[in-house]
C-alpha positions as a Markdown table, in Angstrom:
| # | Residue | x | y | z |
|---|---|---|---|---|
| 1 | Unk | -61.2 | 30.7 | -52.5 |
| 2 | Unk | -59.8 | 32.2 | -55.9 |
| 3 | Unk | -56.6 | 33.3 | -55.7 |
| 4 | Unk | -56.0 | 37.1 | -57.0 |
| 5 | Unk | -53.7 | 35.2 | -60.0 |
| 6 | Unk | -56.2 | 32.9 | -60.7 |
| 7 | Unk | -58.9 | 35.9 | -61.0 |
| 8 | Unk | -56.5 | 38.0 | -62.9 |
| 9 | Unk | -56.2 | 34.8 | -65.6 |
| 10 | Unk | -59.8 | 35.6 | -66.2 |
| 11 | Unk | -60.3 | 38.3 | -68.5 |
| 12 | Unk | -63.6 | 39.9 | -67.1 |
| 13 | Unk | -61.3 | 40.3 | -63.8 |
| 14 | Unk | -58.5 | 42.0 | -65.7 |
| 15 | Unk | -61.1 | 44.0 | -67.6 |
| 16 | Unk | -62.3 | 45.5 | -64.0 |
| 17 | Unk | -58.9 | 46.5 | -63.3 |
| 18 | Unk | -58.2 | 48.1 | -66.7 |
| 19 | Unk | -61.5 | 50.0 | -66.4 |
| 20 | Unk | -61.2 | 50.8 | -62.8 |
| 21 | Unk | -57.7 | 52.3 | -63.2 |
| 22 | Unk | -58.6 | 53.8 | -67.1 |
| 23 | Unk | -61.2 | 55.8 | -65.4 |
| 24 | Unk | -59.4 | 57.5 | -63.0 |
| 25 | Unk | -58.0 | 60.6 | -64.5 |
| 26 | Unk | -55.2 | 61.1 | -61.8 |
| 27 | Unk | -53.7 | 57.6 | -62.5 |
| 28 | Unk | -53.9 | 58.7 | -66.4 |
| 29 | Unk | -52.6 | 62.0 | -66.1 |
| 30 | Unk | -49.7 | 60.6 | -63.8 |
| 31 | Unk | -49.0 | 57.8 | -67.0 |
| 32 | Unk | -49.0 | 60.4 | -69.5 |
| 33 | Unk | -46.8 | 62.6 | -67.9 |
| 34 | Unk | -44.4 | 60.6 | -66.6 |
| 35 | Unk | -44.2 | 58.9 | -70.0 |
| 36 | Unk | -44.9 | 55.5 | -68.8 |
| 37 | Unk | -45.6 | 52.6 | -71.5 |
| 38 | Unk | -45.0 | 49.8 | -69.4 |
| 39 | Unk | -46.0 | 49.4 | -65.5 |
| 40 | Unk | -45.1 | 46.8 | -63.6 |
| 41 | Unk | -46.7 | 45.3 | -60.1 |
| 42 | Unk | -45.2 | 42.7 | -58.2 |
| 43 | Unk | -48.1 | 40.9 | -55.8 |
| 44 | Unk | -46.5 | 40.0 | -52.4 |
| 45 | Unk | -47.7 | 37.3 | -49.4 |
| 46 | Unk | -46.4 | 38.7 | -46.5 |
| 47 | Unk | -43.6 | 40.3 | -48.2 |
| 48 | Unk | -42.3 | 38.1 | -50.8 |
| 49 | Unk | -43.1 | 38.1 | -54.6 |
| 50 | Unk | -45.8 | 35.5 | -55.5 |
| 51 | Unk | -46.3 | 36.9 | -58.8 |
| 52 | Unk | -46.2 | 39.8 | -61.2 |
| 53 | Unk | -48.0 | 41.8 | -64.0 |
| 54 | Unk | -47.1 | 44.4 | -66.5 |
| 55 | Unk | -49.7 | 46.7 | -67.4 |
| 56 | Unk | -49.1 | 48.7 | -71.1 |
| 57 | Unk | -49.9 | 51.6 | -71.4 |
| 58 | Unk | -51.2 | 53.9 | -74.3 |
| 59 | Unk | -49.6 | 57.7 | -75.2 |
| 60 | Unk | -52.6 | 59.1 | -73.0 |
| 61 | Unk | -51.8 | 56.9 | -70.0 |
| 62 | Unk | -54.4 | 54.5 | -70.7 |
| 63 | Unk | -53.9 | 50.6 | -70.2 |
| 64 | Unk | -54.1 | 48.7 | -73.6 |
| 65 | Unk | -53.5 | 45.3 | -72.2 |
| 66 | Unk | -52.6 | 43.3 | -68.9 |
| 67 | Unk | -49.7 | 40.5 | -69.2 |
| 68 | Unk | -48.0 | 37.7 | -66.8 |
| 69 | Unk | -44.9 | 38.5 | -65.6 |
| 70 | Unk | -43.0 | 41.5 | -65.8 |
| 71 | Unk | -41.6 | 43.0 | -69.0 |
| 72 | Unk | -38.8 | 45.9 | -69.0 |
| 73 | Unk | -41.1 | 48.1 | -66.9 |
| 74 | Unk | -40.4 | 51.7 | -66.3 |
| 75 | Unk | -41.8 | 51.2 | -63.0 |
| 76 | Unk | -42.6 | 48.7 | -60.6 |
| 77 | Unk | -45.3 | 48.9 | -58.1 |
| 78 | Unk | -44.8 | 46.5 | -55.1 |
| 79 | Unk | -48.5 | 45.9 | -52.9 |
| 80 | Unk | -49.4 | 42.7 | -50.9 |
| 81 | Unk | -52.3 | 40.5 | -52.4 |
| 82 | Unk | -54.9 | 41.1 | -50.0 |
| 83 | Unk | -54.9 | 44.9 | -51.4 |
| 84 | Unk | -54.9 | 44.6 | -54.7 |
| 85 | Unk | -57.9 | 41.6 | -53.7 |
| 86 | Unk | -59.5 | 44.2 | -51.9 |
| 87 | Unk | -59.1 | 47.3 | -54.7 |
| 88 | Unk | -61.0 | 45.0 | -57.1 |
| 89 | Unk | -63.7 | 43.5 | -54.8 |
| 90 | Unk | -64.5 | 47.4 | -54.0 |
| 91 | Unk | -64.2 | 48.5 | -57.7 |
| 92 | Unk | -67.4 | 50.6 | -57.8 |
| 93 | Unk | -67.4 | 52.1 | -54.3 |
| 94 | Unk | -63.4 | 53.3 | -54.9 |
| 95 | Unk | -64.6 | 55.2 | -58.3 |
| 96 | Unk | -67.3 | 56.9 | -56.6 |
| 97 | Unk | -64.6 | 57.8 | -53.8 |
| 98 | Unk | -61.3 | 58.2 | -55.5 |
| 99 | Unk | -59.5 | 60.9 | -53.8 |
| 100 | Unk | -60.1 | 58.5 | -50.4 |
| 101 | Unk | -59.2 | 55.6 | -52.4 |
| 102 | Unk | -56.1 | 57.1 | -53.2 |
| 103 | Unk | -55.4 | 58.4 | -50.0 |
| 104 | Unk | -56.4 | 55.0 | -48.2 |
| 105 | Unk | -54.9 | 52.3 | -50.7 |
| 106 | Unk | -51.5 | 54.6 | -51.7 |
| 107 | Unk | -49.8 | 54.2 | -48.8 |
| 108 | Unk | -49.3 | 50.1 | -49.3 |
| 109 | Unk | -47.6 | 50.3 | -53.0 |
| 110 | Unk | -44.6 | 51.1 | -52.3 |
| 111 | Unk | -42.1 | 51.9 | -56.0 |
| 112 | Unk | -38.9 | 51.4 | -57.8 |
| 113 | Unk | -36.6 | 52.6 | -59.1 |
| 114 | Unk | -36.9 | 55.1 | -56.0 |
| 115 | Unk | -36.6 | 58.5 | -57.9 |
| 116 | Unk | -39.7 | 57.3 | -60.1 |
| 117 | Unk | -41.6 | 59.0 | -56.8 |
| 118 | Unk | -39.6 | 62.5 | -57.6 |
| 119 | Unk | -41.4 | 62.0 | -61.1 |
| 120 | Unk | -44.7 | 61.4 | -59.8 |
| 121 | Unk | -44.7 | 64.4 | -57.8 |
| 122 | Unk | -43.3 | 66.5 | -60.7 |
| 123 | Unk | -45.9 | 65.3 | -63.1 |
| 124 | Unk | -48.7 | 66.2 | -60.5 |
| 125 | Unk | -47.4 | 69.5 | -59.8 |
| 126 | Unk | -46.7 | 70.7 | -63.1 |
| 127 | Unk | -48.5 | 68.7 | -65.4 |
């Protein structure tokens, strides 16, 4: 079985992601608002970090590029493999249910630093 670091080495894997996330206005909107160039997400096993992305990100929220490691995020996502594995197996069924997917897969990325959520929630409400 391919590990979820090995798939994201392979750019049509990362290019899922990019698109998946890209086309979901929400995440956008909350990227653009919140002013966020850099993302970061650390991948957990049970817990503990087996590796990490950062995601950068365009003036309109959009994700340019995908690299290894993280790189002076302004925010870091933490989720466990098997959901970020199972976010990209289920790529086309979460874009034709977003607000579910959001609802469902939300609650397992958990973010620091801890008032980034305080900015979220602003950006929703008033953006």
């Amino acid at each position: 079985m391919t590990s979820l670091e090995e798939r994201m080495a392979q750019p049509e894997e990362q290019t899922t992601l990019i698109r998946l996330l890209n086309n979901i206005d929400l995440y956008t909107k909350i990227v653009r608002e919140c002013r966020y160039q850099r993302i970061g997400i650390q991948v957990l096993t049970d817990g503990q970090e087996t590796f990490a992305y950062t995601s950068f990100n365009d003036a309109e929220g959009r994700i340019t590029k995908v690299e290894k490691g993280l790189h002076q995020p302004d925010i870091t996502a933490s989720v466990e493999e098997r959901v970020l594995t199972e976010i990209l197996d289920q790529a086309d069924e979460i874009q034709e249910h977003l607000v579910a997917a959001a609802v469902h897969y939300g609650r397992h990325f958990s973010i620091k630093p801890y008032s980034a959520y305080l900015k979220i929630v602003r950006a929703l409400i008033i953006g």
